[in-house]
C-alpha positions as CSV (number, residue, x, y, z in Angstrom):
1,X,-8.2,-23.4,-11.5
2,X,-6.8,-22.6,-8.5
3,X,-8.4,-20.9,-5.5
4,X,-6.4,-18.7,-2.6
5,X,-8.0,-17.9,0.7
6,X,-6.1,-15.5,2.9
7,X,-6.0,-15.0,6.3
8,X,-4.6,-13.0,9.4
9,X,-4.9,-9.4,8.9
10,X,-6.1,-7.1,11.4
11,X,-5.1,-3.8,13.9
12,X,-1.8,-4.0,15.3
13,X,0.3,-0.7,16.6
14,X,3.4,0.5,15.5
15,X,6.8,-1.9,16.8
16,X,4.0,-4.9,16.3
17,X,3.6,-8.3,14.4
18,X,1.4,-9.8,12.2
19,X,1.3,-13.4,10.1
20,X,-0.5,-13.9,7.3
21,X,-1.4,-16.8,5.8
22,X,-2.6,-18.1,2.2
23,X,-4.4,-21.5,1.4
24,X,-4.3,-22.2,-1.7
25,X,-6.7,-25.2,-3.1
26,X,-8.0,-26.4,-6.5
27,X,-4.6,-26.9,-9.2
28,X,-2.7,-27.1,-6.8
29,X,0.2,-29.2,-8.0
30,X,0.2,-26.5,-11.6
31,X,1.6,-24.2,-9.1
32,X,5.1,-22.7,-9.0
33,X,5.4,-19.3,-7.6
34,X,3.3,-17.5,-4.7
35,X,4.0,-14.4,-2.9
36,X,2.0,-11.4,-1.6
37,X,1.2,-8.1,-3.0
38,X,-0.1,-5.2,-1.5
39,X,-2.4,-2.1,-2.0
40,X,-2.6,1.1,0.3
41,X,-5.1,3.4,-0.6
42,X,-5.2,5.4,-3.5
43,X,-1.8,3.6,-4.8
44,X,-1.2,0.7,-7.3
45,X,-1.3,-3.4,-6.1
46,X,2.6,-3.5,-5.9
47,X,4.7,-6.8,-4.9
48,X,5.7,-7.2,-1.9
49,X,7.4,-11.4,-1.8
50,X,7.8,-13.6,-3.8
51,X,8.9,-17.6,-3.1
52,X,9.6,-20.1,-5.5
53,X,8.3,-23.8,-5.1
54,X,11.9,-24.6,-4.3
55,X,12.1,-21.9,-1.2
56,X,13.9,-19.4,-2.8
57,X,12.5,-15.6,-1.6
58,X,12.8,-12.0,-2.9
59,X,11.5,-9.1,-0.7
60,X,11.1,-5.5,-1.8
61,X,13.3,-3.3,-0.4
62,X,11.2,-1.6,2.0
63,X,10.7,-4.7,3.8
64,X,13.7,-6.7,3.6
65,X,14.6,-7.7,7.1
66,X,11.3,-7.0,8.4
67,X,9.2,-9.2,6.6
68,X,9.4,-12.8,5.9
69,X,7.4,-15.3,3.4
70,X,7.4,-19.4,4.1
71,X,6.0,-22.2,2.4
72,X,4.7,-25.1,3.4
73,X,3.9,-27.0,0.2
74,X,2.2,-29.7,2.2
75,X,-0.2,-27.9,3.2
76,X,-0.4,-26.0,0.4
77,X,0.0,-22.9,2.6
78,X,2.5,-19.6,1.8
79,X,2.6,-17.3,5.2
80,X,4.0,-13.9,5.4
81,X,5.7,-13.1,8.9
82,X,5.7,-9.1,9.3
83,X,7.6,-8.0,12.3
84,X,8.3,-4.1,13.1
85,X,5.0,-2.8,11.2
86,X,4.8,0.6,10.7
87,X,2.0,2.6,9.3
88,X,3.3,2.7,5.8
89,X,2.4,-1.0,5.9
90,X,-1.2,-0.4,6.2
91,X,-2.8,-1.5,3.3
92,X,-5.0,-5.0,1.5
93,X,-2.7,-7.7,1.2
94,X,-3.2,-10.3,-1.5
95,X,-1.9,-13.3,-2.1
96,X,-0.6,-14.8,-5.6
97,X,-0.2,-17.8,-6.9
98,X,1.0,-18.7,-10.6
99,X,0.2,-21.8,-11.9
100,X,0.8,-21.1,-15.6
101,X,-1.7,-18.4,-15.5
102,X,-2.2,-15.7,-11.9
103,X,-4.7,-16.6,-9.2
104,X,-5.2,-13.6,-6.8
105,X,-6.9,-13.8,-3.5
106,X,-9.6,-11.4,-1.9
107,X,-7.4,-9.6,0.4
108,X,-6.6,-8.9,3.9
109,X,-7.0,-5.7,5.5
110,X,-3.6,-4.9,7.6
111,X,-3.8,-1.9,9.5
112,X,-0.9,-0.2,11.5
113,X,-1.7,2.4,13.9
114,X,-1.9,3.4,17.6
């Protein structure tokens, strides 16, 4: 099993940053993939990065060159660096992990407004 713990949501205003992080524990050596979906509201979970174990990355188009997802497989750690939020970024951000099967976190509330 593996076991995700998010962290680093919160209120920030339009223009503004936020990092998330993930820490994953448990299987952790079964894992390949992590990356962060998202849910606003009344919508779907949809994906929002992806990184391999290897560092390669794929963002969604909405937030390709605002948004940027890391790894430190050391630590067992995948962060999310979100830079020029606007308020269609509000939403619960989850984290993912596969490791042969899907491990989901609880979620961090993100919230962009002024």
């Amino acid at each position: 099993q593996v076991q995700l713990v998010e962290s680093g949501g919160g209120l920030v205003q339009p223009g503004g940053s936020l990092t998330l992080s993930c820490a994953a524990s448990g299987s952790i050596s079964s894992i390949s993939t992590m990356g962060w979906h998202r849910q606003a509201p009344g919508k779907q979970r949809d994906l929002v990065a992806v990184i391999s174990r290897g560092g390669s990355s794929h963002y969604v188009d909405a937030v390709k060159g605002r948004f940027t997802i890391s790894r430190d497989n050391a630590k067992n750690t995948v962060y999310l660096q979100m830079n020029s939020l606007k308020p269609e970024d509000t939403a619960v951000y989850y984290c993912y992990a596969d490791f042969g099967r899907g491990a989901w976190g609880h979620g961090t509330q993100v919230t962009v407004s002024s």
